[in-house]
C-alpha positions in Angstrom: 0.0 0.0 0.0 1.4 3.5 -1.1 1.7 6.0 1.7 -0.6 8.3 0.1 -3.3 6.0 0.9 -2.5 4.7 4.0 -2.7 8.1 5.0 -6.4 8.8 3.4 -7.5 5.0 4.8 -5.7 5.4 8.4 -6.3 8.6 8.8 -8.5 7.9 12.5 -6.2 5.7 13.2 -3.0 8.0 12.8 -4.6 11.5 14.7 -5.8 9.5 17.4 -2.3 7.9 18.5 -0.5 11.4 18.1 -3.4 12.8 20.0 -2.2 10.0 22.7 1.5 11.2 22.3 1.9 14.9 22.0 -1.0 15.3 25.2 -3.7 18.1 25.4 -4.5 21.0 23.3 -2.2 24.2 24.4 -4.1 27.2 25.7 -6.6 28.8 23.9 -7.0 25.7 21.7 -9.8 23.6 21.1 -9.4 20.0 20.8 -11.7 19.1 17.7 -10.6 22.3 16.1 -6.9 21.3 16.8 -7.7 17.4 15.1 -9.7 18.9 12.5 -6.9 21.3 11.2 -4.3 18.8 11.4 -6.7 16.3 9.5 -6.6 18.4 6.9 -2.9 18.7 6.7 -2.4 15.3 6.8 -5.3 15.1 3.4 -3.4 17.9 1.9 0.0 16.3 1.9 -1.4 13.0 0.7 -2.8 14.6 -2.3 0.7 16.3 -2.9 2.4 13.3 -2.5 0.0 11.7 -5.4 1.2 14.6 -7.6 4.8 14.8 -6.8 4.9 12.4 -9.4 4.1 15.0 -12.0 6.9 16.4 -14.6 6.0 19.2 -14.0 8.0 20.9 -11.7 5.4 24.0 -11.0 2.3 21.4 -10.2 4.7 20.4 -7.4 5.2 23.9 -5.6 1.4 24.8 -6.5 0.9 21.4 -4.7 2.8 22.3 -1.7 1.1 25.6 -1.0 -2.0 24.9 -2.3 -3.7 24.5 1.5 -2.2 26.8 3.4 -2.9 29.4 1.0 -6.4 28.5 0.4 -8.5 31.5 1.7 -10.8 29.1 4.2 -7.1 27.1 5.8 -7.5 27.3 9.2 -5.6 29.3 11.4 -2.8 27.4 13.2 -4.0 26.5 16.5 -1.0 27.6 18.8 -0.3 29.6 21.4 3.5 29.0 20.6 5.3 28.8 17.1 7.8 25.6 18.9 4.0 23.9 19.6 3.3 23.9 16.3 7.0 22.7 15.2 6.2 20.2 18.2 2.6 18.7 16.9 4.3 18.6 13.2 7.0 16.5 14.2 5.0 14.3 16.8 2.1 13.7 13.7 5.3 13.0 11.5 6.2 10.3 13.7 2.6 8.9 14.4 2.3 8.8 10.2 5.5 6.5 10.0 4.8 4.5 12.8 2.0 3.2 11.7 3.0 2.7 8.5 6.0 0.9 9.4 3.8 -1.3 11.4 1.8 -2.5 8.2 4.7 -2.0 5.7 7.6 -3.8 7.8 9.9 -4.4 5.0 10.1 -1.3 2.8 11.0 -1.4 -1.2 12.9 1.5 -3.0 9.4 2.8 -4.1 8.3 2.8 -0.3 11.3 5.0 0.6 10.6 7.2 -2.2 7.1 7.8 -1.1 8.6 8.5 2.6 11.1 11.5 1.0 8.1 12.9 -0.3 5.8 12.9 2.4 8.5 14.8 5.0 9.1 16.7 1.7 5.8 18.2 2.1 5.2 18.1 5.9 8.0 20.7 5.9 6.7 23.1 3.2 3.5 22.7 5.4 5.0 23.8 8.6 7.0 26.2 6.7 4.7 27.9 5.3 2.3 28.0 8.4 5.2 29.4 10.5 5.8 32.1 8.3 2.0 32.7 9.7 3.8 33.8 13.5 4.4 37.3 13.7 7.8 38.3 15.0 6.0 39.2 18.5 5.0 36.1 18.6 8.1 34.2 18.6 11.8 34.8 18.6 12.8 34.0 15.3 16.3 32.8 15.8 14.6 30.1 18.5 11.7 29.3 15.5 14.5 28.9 12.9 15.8 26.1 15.0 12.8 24.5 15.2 11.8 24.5 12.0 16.0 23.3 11.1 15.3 20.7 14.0 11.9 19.5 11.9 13.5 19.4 8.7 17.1 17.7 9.5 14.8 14.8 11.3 13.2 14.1 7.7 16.7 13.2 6.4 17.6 11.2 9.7 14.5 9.2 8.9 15.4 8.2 5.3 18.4 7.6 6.1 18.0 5.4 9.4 15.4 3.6 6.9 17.6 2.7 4.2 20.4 1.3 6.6 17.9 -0.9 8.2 16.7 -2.2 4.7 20.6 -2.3 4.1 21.2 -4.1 7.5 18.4 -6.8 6.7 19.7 -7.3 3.4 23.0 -8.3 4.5 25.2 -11.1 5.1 26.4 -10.5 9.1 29.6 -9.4 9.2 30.2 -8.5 6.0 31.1 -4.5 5.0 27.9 -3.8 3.6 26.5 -4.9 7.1 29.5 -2.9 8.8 28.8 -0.2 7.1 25.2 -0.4 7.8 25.7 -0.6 11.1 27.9 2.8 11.1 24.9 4.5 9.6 22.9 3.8 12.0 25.5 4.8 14.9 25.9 7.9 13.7 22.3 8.2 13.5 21.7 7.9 16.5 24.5 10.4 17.4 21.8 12.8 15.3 18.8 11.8 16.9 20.4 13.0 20.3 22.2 16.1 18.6 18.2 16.9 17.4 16.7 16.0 20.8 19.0 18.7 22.5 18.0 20.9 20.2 14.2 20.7 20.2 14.3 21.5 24.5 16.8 23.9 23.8 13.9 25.8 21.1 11.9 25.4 23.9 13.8 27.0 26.6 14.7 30.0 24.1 10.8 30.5 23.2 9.9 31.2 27.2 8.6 27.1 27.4 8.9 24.6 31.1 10.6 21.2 29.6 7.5 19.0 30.3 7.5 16.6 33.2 5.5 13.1 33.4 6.4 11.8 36.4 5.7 7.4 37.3 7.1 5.4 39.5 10.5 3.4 38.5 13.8 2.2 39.6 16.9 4.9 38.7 19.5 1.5 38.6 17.0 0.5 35.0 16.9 3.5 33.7 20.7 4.0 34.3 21.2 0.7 32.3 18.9 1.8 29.6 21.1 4.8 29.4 24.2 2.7 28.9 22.5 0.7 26.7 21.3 3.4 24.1 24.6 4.8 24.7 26.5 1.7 23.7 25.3 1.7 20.3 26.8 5.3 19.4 30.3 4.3 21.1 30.8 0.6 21.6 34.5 0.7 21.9 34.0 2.5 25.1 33.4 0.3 28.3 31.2 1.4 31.1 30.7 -0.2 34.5 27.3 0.3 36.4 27.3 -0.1 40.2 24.3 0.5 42.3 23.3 0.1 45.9 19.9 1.2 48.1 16.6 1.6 47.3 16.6 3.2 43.3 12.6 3.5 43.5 11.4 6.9 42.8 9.1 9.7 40.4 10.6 10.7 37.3 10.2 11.1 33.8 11.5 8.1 32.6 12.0 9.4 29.2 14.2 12.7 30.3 16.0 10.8 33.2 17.8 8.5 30.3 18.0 11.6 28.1 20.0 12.9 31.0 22.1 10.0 32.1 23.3 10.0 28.3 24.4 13.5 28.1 26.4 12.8 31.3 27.8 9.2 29.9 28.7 10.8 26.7 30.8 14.0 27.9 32.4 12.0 31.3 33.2 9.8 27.7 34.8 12.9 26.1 37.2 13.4 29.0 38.1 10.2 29.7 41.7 8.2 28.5 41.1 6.1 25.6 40.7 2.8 26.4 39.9 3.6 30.2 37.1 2.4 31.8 33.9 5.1 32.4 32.0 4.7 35.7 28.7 5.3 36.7 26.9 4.6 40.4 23.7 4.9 41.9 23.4 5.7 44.9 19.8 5.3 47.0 20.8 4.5 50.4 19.5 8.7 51.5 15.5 8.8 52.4 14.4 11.2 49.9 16.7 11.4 47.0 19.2 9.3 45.0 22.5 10.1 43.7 24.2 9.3 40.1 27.4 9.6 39.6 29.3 9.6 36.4 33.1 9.3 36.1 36.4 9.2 33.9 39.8 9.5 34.2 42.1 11.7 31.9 42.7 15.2 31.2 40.6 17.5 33.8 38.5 20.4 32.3 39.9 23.8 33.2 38.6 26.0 35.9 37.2 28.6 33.6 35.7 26.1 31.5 34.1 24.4 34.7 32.1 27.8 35.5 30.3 27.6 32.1 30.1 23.8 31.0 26.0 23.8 31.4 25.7 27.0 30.0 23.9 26.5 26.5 26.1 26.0 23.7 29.5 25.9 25.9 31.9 23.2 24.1 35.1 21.9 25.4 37.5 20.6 23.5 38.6 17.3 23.9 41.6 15.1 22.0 39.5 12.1 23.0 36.4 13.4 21.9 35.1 11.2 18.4 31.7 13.6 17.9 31.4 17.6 19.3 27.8 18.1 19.5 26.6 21.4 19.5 27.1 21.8 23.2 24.1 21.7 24.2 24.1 18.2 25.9 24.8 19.5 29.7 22.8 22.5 29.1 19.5 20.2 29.0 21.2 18.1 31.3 20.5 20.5 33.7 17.4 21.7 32.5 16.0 18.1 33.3 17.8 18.0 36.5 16.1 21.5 37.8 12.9 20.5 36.2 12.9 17.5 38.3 14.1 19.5 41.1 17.2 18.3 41.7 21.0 19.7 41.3 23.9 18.7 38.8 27.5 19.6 39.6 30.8 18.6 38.2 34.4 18.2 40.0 37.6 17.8 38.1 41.0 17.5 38.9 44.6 15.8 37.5 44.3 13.5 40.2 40.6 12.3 39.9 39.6 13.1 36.3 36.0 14.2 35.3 33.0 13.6 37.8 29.2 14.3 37.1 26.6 14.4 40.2 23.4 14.5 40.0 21.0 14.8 42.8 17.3 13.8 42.2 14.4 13.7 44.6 12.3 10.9 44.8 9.2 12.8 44.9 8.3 16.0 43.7 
């Protein structure tokens, strides 16, 4: 089944899960208008996907325009320009999803008809931000959104062609190798991408958002490592943990968090030494985590700006910068949770992250 009409045949199916995942209706919007406006995006692009096909190279941009220009499109249904970046990319995500689900092993044209779809959800969401006046939004902070929505179309297509590649290849052969370093370094993105979505946030006045259940910091540690061993397998990492781990947090930002901190103590670290990370619950009403590696020390000066946004250090051991935003959000899920981060460094000790989290809010 073409994408195109999956869309128009799932298209209940699709607003209702990203209704699920991207929460409520921000203020001053109505829920049914909300669904109703992004139903008809989701119509519009589908019938500009059928007519991408066209040789015509002016059909195409009338295509892409054609709704939100229409005289009766309806207003975007924000209170914030990085909301609307937001509900694009979680409807994005819902769209492919489900498609995946009944498309599991995707052919050249499938992939084609992917690049067109995100080829079209980002004219959409261009030309509806260009809707925001300037009062409305900081437009450095909405650019970065909007580069934050578009760079995860070509993270997609390419994370989808190095699975087909993967799947397609003998085990341990270079194709599969090489596979396989696609899709390290596309996870390297997806976290680069993440850090920059909260950091749009922050800049356009928004509160990181919160969801708060019950689970054990010592899992959510080792999910941390996990993810984090399949950007940097060469590096080893030992997990310790001791005391009661049980405790409210968002489950989602906590591991966000524990991979920033894996990934610079990484950074600092001697190659070929071993990075350490504890968890500590044995205090009543908060637990520790503790992330550590030996080597060169960062600086003084550099210590009194590291979680400042878009403060990089330079490393010789470092294999991927970043945009240096990974301790800035670091902290921003730490304060959210209301907790503390700090760092100690020394030629003696190397590189030590803390973070202090309370069980409850």
């Amino acid at each position: 089944m073409s994408l195109p009409h999956f869309i128009h045949e799932s298209l209940d199916e699709i607003l209702a899960e990203w209704e699920r995942d991207c929460g409520g209706s921000p203020r001053g919007a109505e829920p049914d208008v909300r669904r109703l406006h992004f139903g008809k995006v989701l119509r519009a692009v589908a019938e500009e996907m059928k007519r991408s096909k066209a040789a015509d190279p002016a059909a195409k941009v009338a295509a892409a325009t054609a709704f939100a220009r229409r005289p009766d499109a309806p207003t975007a249904p924000h209170s914030h320009a990085s909301q609307l970046v937001n509900d694009y990319a979680s409807l994005r995500a819902s769209v492919v999803r489900q498609w995946r689900r009944k498309n599991p092993s995707p052919s050249a044209d499938d992939l084609d008809d992917l690049v067109h779809f995100n080829e079209a959800m980002d004219r959409s969401l261009a030309e509806l931000a260009a809707t925001f006046s300037p009062s409305e939004s900081q437009p450095q902070s909405l650019f970065l959104g909007v580069l934050n929505h578009e760079l995860r179309t070509s993270v997609a297509s390419i994370l989808m062609s190095a699975q087909v590649l993967t799947h397609r290849s003998t085990p341990g052969s270079p194709e599969a190798k090489a596979a396989q370093r696609i899709l390290r370094s596309c996870e390297q993105l997806r976290q680069t991408l993440d850090a920059l979505s909260d950091f749009t946030k922050v800049r356009l006045g928004e509160h990181l958002e919160i969801d708060r259940v019950r689970d054990d910091m010592g899992v959510l540690c080792k999910q941390a490592l996990d993810a984090y061993a399949r950007v940097d397998p060469e590096r080893k990492v030992r997990l310790t943990s001791d005391g009661d781990l049980s405790g409210d947090w968002d489950t989602t930002r906590i591991r966000e968090a524990v991979g920033g901190l894996l990934g610079n103590a990484a950074r600092f670290a001697s190659r070929g030494s071993v990075v350490t990370m504890a968890v500590d619950g044995h205090a009543a009403d908060e637990v520790t985590v503790t992330v550590h590696g030996d080597g060169t020390p960062i600086d003084v000066e550099t210590l009194r700006t590291i979680f400042d946004p878009v403060a990089r250090v330079e490393s010789e051991n470092a294999t991927y910068a970043g945009l240096g935003l990974g301790l800035f959000i670091v902290r921003k899920v730490v304060d959210a949770h209301g907790g503390h981060v700090s760092v100690d460094a020394s030629t003696a000790s190397g590189t030590t992250f803390t973070v202090v989290l309370p069980r409850r809010a």
